[in-house]
Backbone bond lengths (Angstrom), bond angles and torsions (degrees), N, CA, C in turn:
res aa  C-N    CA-C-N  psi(-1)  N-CA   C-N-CA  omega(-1)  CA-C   N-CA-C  phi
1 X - - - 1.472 - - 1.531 109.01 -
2 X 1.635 125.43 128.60 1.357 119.09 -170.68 1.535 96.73 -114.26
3 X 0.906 128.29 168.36 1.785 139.41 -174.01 1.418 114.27 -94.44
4 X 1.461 89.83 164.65 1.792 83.22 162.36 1.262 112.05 -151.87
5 X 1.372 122.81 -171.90 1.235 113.51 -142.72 1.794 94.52 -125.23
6 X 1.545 100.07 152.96 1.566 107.42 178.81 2.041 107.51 -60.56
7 X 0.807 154.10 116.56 1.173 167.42 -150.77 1.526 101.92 -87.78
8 X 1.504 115.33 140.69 1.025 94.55 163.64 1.018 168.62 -72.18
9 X 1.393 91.55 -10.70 1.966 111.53 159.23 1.376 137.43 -37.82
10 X 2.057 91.74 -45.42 1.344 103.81 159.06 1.347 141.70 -56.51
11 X 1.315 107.13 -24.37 1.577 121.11 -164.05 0.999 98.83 -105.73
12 X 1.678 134.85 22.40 1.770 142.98 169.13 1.268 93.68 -81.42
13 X 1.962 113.51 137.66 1.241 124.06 161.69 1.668 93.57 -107.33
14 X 1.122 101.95 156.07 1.371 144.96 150.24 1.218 121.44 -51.15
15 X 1.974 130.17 93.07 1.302 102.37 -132.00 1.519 100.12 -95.09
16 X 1.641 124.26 137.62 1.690 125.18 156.95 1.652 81.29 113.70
17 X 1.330 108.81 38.28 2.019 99.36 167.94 1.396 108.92 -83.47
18 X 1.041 140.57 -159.95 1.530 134.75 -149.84 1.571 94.68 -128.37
19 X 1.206 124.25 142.19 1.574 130.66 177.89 1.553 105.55 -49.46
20 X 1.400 123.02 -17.05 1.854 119.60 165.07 1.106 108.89 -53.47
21 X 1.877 88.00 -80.23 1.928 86.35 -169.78 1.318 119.16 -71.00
22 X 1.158 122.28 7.04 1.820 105.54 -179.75 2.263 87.03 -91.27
23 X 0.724 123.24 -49.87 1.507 124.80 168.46 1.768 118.63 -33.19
24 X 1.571 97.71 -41.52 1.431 116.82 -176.29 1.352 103.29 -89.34
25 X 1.575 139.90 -20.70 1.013 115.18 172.40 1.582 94.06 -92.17
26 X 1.389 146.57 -23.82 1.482 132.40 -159.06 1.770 101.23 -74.02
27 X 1.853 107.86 -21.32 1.689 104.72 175.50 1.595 101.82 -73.15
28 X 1.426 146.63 -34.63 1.424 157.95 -155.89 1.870 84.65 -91.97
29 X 1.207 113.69 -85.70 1.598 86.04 -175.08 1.769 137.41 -45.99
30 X 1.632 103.00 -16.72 1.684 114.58 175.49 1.706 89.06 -71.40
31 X 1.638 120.24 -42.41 1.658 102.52 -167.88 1.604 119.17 -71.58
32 X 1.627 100.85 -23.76 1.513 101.94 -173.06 1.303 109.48 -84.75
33 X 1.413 134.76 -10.57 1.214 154.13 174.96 1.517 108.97 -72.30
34 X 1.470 115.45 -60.43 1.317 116.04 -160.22 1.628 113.07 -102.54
35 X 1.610 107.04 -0.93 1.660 111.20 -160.71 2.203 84.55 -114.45
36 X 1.027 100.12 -61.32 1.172 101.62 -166.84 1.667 126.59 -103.41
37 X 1.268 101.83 12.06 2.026 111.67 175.74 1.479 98.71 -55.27
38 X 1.425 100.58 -63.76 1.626 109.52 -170.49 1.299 128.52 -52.08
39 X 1.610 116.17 -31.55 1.400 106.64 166.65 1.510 135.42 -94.10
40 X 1.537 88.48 23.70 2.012 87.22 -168.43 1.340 81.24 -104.90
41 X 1.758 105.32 151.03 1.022 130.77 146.10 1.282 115.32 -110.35
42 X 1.730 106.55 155.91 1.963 111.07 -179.42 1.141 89.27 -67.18
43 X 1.315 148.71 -44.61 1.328 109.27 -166.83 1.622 141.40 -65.82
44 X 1.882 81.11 -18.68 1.806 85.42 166.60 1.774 109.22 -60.13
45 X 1.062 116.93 -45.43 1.323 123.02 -146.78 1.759 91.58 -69.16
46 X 1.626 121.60 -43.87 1.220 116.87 -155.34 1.823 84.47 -75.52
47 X 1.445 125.34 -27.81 1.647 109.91 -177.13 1.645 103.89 -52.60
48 X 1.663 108.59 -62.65 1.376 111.20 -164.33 1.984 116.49 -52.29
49 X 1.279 102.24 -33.94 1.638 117.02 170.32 1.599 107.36 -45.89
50 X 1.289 90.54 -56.12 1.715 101.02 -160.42 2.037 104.89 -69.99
51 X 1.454 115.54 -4.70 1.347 124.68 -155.03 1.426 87.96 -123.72
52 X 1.352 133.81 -12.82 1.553 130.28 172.75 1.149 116.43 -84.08
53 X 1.585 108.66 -41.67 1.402 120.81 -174.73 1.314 151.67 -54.27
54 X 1.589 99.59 -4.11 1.278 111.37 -174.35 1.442 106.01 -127.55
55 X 1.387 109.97 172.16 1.562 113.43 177.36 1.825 111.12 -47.93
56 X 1.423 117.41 -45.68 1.395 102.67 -174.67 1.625 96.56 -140.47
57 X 1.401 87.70 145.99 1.902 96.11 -160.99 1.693 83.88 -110.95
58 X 1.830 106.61 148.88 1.548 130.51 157.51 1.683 90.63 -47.65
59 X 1.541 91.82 159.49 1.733 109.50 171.69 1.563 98.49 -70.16
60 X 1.286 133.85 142.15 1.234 124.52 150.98 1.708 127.82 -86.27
61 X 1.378 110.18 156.41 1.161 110.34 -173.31 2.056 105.05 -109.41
62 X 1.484 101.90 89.10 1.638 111.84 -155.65 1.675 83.42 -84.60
63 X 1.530 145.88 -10.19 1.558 122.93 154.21 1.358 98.84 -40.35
64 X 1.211 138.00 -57.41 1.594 151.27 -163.76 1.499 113.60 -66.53
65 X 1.519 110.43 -72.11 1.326 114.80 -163.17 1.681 104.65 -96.96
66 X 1.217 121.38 -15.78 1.541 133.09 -161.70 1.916 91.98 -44.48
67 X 1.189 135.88 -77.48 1.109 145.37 -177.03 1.951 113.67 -22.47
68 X 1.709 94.25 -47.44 1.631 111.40 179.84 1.750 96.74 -58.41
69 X 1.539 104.02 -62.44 1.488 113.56 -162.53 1.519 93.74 -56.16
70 X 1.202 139.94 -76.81 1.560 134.04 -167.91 1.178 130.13 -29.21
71 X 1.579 106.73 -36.48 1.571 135.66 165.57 1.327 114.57 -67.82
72 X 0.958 114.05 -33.05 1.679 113.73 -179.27 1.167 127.31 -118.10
73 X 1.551 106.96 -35.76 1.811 95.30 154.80 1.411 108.50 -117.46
74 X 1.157 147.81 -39.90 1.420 124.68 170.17 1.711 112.72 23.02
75 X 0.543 100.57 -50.67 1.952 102.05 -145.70 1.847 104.53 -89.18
76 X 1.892 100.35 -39.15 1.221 114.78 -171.10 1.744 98.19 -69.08
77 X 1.507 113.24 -50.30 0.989 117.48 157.73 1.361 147.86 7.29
78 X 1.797 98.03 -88.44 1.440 131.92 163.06 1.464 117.26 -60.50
79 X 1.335 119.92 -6.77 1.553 123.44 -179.51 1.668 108.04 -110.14
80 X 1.508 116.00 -20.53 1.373 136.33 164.52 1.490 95.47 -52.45
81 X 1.310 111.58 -71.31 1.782 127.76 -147.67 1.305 75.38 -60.52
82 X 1.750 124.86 -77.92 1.500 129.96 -145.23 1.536 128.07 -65.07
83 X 1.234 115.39 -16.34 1.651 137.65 139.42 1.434 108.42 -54.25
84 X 1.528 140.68 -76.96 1.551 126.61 -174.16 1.824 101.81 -73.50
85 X 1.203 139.39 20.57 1.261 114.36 150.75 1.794 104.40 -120.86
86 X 1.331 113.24 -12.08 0.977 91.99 178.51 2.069 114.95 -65.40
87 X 1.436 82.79 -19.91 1.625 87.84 -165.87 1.517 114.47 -85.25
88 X 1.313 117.30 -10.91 1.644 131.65 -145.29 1.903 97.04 -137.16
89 X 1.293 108.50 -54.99 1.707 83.85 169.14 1.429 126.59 -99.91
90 X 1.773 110.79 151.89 1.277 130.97 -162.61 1.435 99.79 -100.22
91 X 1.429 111.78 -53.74 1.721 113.78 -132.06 1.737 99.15 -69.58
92 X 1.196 109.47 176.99 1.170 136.70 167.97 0.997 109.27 -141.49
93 X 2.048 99.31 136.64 1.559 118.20 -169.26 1.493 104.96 -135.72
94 X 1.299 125.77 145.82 1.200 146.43 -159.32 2.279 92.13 -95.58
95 X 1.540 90.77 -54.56 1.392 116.27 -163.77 1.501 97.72 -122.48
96 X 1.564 121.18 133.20 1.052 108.50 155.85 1.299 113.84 -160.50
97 X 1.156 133.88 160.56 1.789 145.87 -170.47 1.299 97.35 -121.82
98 X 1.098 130.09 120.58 1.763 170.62 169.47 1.470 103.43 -100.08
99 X 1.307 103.92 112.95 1.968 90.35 162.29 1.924 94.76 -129.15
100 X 1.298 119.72 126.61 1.527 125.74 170.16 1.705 105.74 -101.33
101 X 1.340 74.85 86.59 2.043 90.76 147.87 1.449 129.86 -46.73
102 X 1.310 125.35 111.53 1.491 117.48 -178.18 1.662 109.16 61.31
103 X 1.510 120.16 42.59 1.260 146.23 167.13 1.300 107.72 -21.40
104 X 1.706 116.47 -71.38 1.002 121.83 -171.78 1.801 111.07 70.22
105 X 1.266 97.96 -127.97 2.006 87.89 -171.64 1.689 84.55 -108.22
106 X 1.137 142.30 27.70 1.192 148.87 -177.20 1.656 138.40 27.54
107 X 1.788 94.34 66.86 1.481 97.91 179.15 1.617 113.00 -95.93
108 X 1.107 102.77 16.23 1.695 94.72 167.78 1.631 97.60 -103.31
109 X 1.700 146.21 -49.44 1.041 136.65 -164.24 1.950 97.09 -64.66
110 X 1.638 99.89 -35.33 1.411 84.03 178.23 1.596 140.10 -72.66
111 X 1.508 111.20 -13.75 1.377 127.71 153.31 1.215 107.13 -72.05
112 X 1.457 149.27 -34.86 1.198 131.27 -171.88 2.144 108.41 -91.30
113 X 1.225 113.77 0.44 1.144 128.47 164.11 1.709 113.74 -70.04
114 X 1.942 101.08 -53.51 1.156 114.51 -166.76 1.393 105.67 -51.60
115 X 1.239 107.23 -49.33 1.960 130.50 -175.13 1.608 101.83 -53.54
116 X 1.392 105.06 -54.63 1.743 106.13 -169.10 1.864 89.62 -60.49
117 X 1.331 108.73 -56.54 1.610 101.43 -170.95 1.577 124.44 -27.00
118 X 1.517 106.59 -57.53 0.938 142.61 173.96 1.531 113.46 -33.22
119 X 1.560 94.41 -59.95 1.614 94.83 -164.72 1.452 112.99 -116.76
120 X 1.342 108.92 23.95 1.714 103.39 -162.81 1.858 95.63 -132.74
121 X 1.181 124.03 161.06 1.827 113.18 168.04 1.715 91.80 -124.84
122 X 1.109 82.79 157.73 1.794 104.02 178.69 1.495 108.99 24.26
123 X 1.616 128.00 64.79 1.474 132.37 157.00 1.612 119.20 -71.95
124 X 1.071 122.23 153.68 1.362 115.69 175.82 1.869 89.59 -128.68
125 X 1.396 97.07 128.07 1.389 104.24 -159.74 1.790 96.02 -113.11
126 X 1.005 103.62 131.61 1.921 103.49 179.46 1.175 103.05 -120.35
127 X 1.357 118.81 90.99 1.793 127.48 179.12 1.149 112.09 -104.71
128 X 1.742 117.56 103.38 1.550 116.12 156.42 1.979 122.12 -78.06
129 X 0.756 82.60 130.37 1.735 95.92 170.27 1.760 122.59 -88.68
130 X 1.369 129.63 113.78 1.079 127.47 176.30 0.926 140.59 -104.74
131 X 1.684 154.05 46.29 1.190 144.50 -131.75 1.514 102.10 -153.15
132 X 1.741 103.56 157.58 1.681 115.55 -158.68 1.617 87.13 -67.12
133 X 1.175 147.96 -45.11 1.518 134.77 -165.91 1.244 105.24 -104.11
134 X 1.755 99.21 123.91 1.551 124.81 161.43 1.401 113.85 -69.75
135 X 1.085 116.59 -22.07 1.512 121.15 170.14 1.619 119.48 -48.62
136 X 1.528 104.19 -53.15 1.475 128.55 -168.98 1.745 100.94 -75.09
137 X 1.054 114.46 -72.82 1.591 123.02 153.58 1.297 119.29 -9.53
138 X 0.857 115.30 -91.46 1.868 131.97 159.28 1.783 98.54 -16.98
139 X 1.521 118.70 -75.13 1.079 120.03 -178.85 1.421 128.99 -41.02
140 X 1.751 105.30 -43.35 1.911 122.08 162.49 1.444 97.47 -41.19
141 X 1.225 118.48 -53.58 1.691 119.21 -144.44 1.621 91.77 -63.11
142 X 1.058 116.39 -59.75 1.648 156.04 -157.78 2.223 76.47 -51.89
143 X 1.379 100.96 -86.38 1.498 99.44 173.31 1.609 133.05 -43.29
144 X 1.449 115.47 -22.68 1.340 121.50 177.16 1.917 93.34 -91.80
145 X 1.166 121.63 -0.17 1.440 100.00 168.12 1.468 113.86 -100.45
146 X 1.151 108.00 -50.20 1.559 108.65 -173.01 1.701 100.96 -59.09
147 X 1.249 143.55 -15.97 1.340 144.79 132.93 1.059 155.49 -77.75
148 X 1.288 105.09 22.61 1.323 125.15 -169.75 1.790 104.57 -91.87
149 X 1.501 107.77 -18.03 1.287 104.52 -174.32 1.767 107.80 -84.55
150 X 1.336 108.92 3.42 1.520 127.90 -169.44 1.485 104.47 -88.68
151 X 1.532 106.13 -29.11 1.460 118.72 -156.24 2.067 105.49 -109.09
152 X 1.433 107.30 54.77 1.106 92.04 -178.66 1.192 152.67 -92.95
153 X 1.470 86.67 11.55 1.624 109.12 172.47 1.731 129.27 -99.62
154 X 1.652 92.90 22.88 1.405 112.87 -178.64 1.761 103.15 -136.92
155 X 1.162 102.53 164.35 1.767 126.09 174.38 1.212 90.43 -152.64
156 X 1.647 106.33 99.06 1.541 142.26 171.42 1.924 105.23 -84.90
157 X 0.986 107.08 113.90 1.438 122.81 -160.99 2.181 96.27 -111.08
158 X 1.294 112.70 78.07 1.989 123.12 -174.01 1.229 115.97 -53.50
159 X 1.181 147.15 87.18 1.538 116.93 169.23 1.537 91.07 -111.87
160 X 1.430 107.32 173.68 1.840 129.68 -151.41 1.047 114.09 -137.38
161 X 1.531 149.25 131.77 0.952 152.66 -163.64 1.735 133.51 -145.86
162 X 0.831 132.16 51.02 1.384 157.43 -106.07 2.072 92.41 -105.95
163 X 1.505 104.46 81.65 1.504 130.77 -178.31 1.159 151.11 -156.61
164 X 1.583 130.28 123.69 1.256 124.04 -161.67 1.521 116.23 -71.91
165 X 1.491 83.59 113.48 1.781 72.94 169.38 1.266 159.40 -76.92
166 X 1.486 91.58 22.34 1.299 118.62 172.62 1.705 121.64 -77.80
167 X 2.077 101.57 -17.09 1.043 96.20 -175.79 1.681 97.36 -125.26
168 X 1.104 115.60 9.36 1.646 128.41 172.80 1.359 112.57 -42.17
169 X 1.275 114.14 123.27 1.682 136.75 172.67 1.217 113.15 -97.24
170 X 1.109 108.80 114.11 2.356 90.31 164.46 1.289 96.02 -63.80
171 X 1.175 89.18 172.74 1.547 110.60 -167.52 1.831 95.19 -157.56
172 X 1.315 125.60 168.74 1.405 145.99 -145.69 1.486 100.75 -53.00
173 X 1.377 101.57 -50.03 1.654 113.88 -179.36 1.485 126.65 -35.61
174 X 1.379 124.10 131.42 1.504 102.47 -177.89 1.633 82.83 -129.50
175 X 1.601 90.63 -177.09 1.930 100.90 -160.90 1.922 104.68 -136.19
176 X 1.185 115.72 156.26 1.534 92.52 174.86 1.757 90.07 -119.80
177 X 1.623 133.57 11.43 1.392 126.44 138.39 1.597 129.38 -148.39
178 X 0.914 90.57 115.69 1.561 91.71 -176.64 1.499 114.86 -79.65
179 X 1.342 123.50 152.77 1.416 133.07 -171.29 1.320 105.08 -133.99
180 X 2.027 100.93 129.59 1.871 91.33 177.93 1.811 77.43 -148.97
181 X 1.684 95.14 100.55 1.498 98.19 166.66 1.448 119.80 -101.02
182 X 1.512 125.69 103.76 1.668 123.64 -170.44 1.064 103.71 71.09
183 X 1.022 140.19 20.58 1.664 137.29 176.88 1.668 98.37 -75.63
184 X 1.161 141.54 -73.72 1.232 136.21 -140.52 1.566 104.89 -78.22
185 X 1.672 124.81 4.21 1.426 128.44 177.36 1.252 86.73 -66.37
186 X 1.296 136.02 -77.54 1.376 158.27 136.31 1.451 107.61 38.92
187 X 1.172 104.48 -75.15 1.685 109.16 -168.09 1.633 111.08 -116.62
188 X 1.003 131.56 24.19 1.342 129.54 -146.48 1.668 116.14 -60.85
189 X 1.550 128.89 -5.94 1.051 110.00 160.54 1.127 126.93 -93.64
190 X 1.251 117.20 15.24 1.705 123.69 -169.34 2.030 94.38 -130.55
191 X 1.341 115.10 41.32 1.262 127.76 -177.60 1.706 99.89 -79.01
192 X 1.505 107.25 -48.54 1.729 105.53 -177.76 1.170 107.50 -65.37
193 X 1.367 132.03 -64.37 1.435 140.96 155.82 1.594 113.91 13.53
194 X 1.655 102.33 -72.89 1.686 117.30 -159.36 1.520 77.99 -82.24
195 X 1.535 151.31 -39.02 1.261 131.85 -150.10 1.552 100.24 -83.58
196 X 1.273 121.35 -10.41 1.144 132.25 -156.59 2.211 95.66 -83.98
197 X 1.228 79.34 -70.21 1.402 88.19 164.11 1.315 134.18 -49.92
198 X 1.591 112.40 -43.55 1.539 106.39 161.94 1.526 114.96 -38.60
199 X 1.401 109.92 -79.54 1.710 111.70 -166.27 1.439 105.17 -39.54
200 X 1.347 147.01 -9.80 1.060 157.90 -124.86 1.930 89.44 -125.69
201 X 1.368 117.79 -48.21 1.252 118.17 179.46 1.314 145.53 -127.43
202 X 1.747 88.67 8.20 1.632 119.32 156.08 1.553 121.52 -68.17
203 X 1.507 108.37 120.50 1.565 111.47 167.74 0.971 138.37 -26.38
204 X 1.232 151.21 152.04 1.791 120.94 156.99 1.807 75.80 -69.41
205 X 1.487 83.70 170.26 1.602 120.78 179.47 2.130 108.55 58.62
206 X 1.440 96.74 -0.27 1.335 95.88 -172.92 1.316 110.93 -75.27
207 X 1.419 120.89 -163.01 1.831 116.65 -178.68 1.386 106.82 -156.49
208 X 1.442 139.84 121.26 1.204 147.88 -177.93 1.742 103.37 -100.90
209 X 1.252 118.35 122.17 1.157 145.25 -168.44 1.391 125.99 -109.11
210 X 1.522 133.00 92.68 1.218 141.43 -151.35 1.815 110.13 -130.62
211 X 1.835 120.18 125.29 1.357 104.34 -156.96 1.592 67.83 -145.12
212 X 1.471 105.47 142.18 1.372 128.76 176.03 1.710 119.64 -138.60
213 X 1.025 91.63 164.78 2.059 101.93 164.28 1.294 105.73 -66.61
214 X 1.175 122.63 109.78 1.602 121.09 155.08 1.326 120.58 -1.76
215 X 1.220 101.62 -95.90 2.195 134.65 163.96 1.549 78.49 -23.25
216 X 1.685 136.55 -100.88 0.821 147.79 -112.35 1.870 115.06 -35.46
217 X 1.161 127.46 148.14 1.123 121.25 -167.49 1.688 117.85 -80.26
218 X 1.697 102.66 -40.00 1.293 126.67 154.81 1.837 113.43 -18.21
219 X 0.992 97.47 -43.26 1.702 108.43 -173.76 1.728 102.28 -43.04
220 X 1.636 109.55 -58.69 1.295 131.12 -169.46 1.830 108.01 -49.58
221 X 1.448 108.47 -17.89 1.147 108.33 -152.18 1.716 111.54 -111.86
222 X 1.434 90.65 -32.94 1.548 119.13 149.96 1.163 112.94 -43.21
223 X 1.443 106.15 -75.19 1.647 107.68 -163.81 2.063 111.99 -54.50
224 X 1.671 108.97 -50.53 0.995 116.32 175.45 1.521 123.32 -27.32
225 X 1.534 97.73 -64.57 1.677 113.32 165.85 1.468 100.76 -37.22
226 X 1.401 114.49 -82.23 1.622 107.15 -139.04 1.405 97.44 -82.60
227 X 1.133 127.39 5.63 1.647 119.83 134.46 1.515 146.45 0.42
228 X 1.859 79.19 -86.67 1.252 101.43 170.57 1.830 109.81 -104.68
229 X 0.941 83.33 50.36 1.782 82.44 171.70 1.781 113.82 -120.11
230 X 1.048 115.46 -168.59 1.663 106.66 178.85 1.190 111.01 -136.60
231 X 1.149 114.96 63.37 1.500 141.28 -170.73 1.822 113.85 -126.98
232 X 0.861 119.33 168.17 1.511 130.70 -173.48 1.735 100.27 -113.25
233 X 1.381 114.11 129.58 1.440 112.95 -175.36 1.144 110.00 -135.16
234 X 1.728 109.50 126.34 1.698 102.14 171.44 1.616 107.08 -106.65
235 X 1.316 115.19 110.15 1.552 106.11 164.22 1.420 122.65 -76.78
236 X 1.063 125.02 112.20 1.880 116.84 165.72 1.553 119.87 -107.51
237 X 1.134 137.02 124.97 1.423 134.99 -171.75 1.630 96.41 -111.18
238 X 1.351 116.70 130.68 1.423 129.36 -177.74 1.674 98.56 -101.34
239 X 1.341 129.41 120.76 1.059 136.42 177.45 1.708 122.07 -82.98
240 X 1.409 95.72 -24.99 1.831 112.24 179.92 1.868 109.70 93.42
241 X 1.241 78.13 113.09 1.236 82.20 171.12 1.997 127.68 -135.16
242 X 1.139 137.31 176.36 1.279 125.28 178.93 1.232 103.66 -36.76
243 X 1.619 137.45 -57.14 1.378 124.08 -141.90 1.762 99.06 -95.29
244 X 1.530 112.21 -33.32 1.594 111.68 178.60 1.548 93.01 -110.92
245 X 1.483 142.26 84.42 1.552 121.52 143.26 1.190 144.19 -24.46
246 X 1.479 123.55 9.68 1.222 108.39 -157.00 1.870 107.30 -142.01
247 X 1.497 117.05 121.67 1.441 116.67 -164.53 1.244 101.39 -79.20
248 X 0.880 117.90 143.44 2.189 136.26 165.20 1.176 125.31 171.01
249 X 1.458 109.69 148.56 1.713 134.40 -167.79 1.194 96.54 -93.81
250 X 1.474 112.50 106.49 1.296 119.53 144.45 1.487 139.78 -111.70
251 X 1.138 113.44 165.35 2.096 116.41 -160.70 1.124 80.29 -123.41
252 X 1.809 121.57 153.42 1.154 163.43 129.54 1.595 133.41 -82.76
253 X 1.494 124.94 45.47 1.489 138.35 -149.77 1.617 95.59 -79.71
254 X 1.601 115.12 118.41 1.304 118.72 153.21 1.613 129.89 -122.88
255 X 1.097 119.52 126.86 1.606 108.94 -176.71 1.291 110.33 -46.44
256 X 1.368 123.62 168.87 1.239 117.07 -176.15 2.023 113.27 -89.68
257 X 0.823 129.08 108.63 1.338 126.98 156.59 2.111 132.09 18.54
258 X 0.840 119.73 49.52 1.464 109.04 -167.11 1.603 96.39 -80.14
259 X 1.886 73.05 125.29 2.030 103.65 159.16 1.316 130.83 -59.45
């Protein structure tokens, strides 16, 4: 089995990021380098390629391929998420509850960390993670440590949650942001379902956060939902350009305001 190499796409910054996160991504490329080079094979990578490419991708099985995907997009990823929040969130929080839907090894909570880092002093951040593989999870944790020394204007507080979200309940807990990065490729007929539940455990004043494949078909199914819902929606579609390369549909979901 011969290796391959992080691409250069991956190794694009985001230009004028803050001496944190450019530090915080050089610890994330030392982990994807030194934790996971050795176990990818191209052939994972040409499966996951061949499963992106079209309007609607098979479920993947990331116990299996999760290691390939981290290695190869991880990074493209985290520059997706950290481009639509750098551009789209404002607030500042003292306290805040994060829950990442379909977590995965968590490069969207970790761009939306980078941002809070960035712009917030002494937050105490309480981020649960939810997704069917403990494997991938485990791996977030693993990445939120070796960067945690990046992140020092937060006390990131982990809990783990190891569930399909196909059969996900809210439960008592409420959040003031929710995170769903590529999640709904994933499950796409049970898209109303999970949206159903969001409004269900979003704050008032909170914000549910949704980033997709352009192409992806899922989009159609998204939009339908929050349609008919009674929520406030910002769609933005990133087309790619010199300074952000990278195309995706993202939502801005807020409950509506009560007087």
């Amino acid at each position: 089995m011969h290796s391959i190499k992080i691409l250069p796409k991956d190794n694009y910054r985001l230009p004028n990021v803050s001496v944190s996160t450019d530090d915080l991504i050089a610890s994330v490329e030392e982990y994807l380098l030194n934790k996971l080079k050795k176990t990818v094979s191209p052939t994972q990578v040409d499966y996951l390629k061949d499963e992106f490419s079209g309007k609607v991708q098979n479920e993947v099985d990331y116990n299996i391929y999760g290691d390939a995907f981290d290695y190869y997009y991880f990074l493209t990823n985290f520059w997706k998420y950290y481009s639509y929040f750098k551009k789209s969130f404002k607030s500042n929080f003292t306290n805040i509850d994060v829950l990442d839907l379909g977590s995965g090894s968590g490069a969207c909570s970790l761009a939306f960390l980078a941002i809070l880092n960035e712009r917030n002093k002494k937050t105490t951040v309480r981020l649960k993670l939810i997704d069917k593989s403990l494997m991938q999870m485990e791996k977030a944790a693993e990445l939120l440590k070796v960067t945690e020394k990046h992140l020092k204007n937060l006390t990131v507080v982990l809990t783990m949650q190891k569930q399909d979200l196909r059969k996900w309940k809210s439960q008592s807990d409420t959040y003031d942001v929710i995170l769903m990065g590529h999640m709904f490729s994933d499950t796409p007929t049970y898209t109303k379902d999970v949206l159903e539940q969001i409004t269900m455990v979003l704050k008032p004043f909170g914000i549910a956060v949704i980033v997709e494949r352009v192409d992806d078909m899922v989009n159609q199914a998204i939009q339908e939902t929050l349609k008919n819902k009674f929520v406030s929606v910002n769609h933005f579609i990133n087309r790619a350009t010199r300074e952000i390369p990278f195309r995706y549909s993202a939502y801005t979901i807020e409950l509506p305001k009560v007087e």
